[in-house]
C-alpha positions in Angstrom: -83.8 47.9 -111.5 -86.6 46.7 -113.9 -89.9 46.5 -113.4 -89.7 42.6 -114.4 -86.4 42.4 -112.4 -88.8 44.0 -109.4 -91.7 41.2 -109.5 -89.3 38.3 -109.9 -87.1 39.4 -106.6 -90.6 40.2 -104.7 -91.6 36.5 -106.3 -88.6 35.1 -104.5 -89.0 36.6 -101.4 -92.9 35.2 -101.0 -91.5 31.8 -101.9 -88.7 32.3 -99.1 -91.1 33.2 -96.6 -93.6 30.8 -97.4 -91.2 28.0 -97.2 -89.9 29.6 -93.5 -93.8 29.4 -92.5 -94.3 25.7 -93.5 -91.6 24.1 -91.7 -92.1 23.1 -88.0 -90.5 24.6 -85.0 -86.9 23.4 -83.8 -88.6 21.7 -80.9 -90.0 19.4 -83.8 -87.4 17.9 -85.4 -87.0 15.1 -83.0 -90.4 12.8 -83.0 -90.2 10.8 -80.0 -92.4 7.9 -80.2 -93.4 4.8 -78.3 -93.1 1.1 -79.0 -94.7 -1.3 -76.4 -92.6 -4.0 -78.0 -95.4 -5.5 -80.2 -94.2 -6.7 -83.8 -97.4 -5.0 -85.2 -96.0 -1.1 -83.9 -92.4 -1.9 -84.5 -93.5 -2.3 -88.0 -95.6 1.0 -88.3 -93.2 2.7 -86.2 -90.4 1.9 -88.2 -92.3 2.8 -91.6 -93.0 6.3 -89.8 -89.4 6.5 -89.1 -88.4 5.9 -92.8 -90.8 8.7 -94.1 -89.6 11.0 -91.6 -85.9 10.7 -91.7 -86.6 11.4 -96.0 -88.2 14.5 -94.7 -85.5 16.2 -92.3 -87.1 14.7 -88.9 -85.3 12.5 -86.2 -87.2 10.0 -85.2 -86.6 8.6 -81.1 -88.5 5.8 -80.5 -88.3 4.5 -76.6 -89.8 0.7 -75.5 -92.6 1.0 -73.0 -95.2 -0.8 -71.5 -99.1 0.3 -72.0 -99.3 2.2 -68.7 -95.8 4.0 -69.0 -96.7 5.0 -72.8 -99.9 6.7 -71.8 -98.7 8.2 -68.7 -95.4 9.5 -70.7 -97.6 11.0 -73.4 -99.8 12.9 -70.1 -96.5 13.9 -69.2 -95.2 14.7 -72.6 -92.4 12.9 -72.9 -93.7 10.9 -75.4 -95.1 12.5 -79.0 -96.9 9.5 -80.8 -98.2 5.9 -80.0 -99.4 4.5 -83.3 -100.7 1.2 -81.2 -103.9 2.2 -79.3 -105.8 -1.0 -79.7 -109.6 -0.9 -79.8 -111.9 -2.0 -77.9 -109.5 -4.1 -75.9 -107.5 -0.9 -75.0 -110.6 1.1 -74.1 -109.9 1.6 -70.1 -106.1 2.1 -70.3 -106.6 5.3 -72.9 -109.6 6.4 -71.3 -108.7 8.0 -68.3 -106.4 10.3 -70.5 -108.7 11.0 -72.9 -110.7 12.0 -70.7 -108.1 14.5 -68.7 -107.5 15.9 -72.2 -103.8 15.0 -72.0 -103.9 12.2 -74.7 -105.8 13.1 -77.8 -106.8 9.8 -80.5 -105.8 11.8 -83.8 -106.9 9.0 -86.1 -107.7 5.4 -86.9 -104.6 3.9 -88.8 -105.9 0.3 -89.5 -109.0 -1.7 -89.7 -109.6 -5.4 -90.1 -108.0 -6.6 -87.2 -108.8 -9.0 -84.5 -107.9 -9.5 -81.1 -108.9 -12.6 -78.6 -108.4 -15.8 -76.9 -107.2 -18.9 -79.4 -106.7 -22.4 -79.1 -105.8 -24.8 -81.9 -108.5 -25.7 -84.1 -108.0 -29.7 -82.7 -108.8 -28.3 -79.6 -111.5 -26.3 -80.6 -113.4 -29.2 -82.7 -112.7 -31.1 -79.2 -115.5 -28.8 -77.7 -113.7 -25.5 -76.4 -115.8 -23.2 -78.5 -116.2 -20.6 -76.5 -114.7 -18.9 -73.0 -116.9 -20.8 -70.8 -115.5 -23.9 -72.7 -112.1 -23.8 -71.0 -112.8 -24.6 -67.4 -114.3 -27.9 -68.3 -110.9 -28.7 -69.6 -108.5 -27.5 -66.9 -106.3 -30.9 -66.5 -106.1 -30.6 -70.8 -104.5 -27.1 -70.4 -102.2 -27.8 -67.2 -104.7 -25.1 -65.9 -102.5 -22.3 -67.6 -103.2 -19.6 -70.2 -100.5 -17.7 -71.7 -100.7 -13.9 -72.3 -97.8 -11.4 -73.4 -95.8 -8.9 -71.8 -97.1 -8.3 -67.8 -99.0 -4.8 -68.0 -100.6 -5.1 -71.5 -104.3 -4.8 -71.7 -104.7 -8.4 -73.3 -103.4 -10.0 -70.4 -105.2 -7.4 -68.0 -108.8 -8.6 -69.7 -108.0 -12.3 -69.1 -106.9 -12.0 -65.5 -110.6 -10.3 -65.3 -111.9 -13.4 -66.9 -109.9 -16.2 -64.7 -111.3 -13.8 -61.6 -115.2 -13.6 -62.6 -116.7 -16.6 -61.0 -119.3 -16.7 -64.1 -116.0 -17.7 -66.6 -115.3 -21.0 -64.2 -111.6 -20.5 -64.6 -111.4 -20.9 -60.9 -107.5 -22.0 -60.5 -106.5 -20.9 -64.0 -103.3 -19.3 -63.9 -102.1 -16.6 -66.2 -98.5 -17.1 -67.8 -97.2 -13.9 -68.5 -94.2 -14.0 -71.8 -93.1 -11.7 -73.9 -94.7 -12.3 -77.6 -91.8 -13.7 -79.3 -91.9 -16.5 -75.9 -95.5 -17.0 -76.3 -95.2 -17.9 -79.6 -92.7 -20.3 -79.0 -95.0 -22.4 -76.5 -97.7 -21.6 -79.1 -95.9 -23.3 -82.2 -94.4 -26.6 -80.0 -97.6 -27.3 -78.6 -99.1 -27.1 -82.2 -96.4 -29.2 -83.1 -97.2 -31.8 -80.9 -100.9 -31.4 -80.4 -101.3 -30.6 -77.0 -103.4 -28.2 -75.8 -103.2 -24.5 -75.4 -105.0 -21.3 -75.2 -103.7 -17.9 -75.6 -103.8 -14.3 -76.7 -103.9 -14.3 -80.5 -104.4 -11.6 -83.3 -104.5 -10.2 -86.5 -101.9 -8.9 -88.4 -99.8 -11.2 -87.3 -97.9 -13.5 -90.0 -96.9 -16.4 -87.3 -100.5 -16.7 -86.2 -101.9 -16.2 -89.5 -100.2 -19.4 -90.1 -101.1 -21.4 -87.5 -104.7 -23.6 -87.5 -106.0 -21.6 -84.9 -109.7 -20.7 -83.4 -110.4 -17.7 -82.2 -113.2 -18.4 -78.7 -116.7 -16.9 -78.7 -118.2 -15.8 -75.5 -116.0 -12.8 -75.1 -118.9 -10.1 -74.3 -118.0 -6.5 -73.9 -114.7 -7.4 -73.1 -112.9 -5.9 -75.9 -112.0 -9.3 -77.6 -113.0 -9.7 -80.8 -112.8 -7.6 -84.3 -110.5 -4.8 -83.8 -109.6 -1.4 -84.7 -106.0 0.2 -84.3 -105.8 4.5 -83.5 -102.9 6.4 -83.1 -102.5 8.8 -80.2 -100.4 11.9 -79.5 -99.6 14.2 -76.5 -102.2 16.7 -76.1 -101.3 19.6 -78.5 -99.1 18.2 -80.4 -100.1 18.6 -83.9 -100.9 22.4 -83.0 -97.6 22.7 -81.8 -96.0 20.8 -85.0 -98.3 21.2 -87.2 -96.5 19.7 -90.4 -95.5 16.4 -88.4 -98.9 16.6 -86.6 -100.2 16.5 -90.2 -98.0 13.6 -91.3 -98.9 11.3 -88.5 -102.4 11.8 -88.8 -102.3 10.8 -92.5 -101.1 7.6 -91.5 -103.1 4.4 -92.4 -101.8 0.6 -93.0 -103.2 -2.1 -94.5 -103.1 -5.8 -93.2 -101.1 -6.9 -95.8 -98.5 -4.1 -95.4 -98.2 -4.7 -92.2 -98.0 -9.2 -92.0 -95.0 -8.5 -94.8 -93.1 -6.1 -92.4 -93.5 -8.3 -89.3 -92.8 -11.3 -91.2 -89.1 -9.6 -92.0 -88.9 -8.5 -88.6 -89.8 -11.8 -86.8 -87.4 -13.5 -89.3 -84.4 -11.4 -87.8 -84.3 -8.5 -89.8 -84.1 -4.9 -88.7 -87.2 -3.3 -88.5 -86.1 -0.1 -89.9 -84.5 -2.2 -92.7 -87.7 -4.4 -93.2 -89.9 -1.3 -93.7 -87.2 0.5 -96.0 -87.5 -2.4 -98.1 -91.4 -2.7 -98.1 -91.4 1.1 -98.9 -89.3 0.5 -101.7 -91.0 -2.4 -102.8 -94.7 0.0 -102.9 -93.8 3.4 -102.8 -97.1 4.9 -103.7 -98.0 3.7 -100.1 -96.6 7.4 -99.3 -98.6 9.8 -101.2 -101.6 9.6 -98.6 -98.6 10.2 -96.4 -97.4 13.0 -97.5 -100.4 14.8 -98.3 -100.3 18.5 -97.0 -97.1 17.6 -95.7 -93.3 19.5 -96.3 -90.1 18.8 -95.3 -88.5 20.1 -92.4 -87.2 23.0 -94.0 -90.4 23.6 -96.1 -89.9 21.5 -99.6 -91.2 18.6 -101.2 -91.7 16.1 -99.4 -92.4 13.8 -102.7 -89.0 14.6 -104.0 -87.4 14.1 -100.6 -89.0 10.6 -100.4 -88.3 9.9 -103.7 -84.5 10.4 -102.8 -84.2 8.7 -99.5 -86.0 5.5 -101.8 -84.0 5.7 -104.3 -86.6 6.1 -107.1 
């Protein structure tokens, strides 16, 4: 054998073992991930899904509320939550950050907001701020509508209805899913009545709509928000090239109202974010940064494919 023959083998064999040390264990493959039914995290889940089928993984997503997500990543039954909602979300994480069995692995979107709207009619009719509500409780049937029973939205405003200092005395909360809320939202925008309830940003319904969003929130966790992805203590040690690929994720506003808007029109999520990722596809590099395929290749040239580029 030559010498040149010698080096190029011994070349190979580096390479192969290389490769063998970058992929994940078997346990990886599968990326279990919560939803809590939100059109904001059906949209980045989805997009995470994409990228991660393109790169060998599976990706399991299961629909939970806020308290069963958190307490399924303490028990680890649950990898990833891409939808841990800041400030608002502050006391339901907390606890588990705290126990060290939830770990906040990186912010994935700024810009957003979070709070208590009413129509911009109603608000130029004097309900400016939280305190402003009370005064009108025959206006809003007494009533303020929230989303899916558990989330932390509706936990804050059932603290604000109960402290005295709010004068929401009487002031029931109606508890909807989002798509329902929206729905009571829009006809009462339609015909001018009056309504307050949990708005935010992304969002490309409420983006729409002539909204105000209230003052007077204090440290409640309404107001300018932050969004942070979590994982199951130990998880990116344990899966190290996954664990790298979810922290690298970070979304834009924009990216995000397009993906909702497709999904909120009827179309698949995982379709909607196939065709945004098409649509931008340098979106991934960031991504993909430090990151291989299952088996230990490019990841570029594996997204590439599943794109179609």
């Amino acid at each position: 054998m030559t010498k040149k023959l010698t080096l190029a083998l011994a070349a190979m064999l580096l390479a192969g073992t290389a490769t063998a040390q970058a992929a994940d264990p078997e346990a990886c493959q599968t990326v279990r991930f919560a939803d809590v039914g939100w059109t904001d995290i059906q949209a980045t889940t989805a997009v995470a899904g994409v990228v991660l089928d393109a790169l060998g993984y599976e990706q399991e997503v299961q629909v939970l509320s806020v308290p069963v997500t958190y307490q399924s990543l303490k028990n680890k039954d649950i990898d990833v939550f891409l939808g841990n909602w800041m400030p608002s979300m502050a006391a339901d994480v907390q606890p588990f950050l705290d126990d060290g069995s939830v770990e906040t692995v990186a912010q994935n979107l700024d810009g957003a907001g979070y709070g208590l709207v009413v129509p911009t009619y109603v608000a130029e009719a004097g309900v400016k701020s939280l305190s402003d509500i009370g005064k009108f409780k025959d206006e809003f049937d007494g009533q303020i509508y929230g989303i899916e029973p558990g989330n932390d939205g509706n936990r804050i405003v059932l603290e604000m209805i109960a402290d005295e200092a709010n004068g929401l005395d009487g002031f029931e909360l109606v508890e909807s899913s989002e798509a329902g809320m929206l729905s009571q939202a829009e006809r009462a925008l339609k015909n001018e009545e009056w309504i307050a309830f949990l708005g935010w940003t992304p969002h490309p319904i409420m983006g729409e709509m002539d909204i105000t969003y209230l003052d007077g929130m204090g440290d409640s966790g309404f107001g300018a928000a932050t969004v942070h992805t979590n994982v199951r203590a130990g998880y990116t040690e344990e899966c190290p090239n996954a664990g790298t690929f979810v922290k690298n994720l970070k979304f834009s506003l924009s990216m995000e109202n397009q993906i909702m808007d497709a999904i909120l029109k009827g179309e698949d999520a995982n379709e909607a974010a196939m065709t945004w990722l098409k649509a931008n596809p340098d979106a991934v590099t960031p991504w993909i940064d430090g990151v291989t395929t299952f088996e230990g290749g490019d990841a570029a040239e594996a997204v590439s494919a599943k794109l179609g580029m």
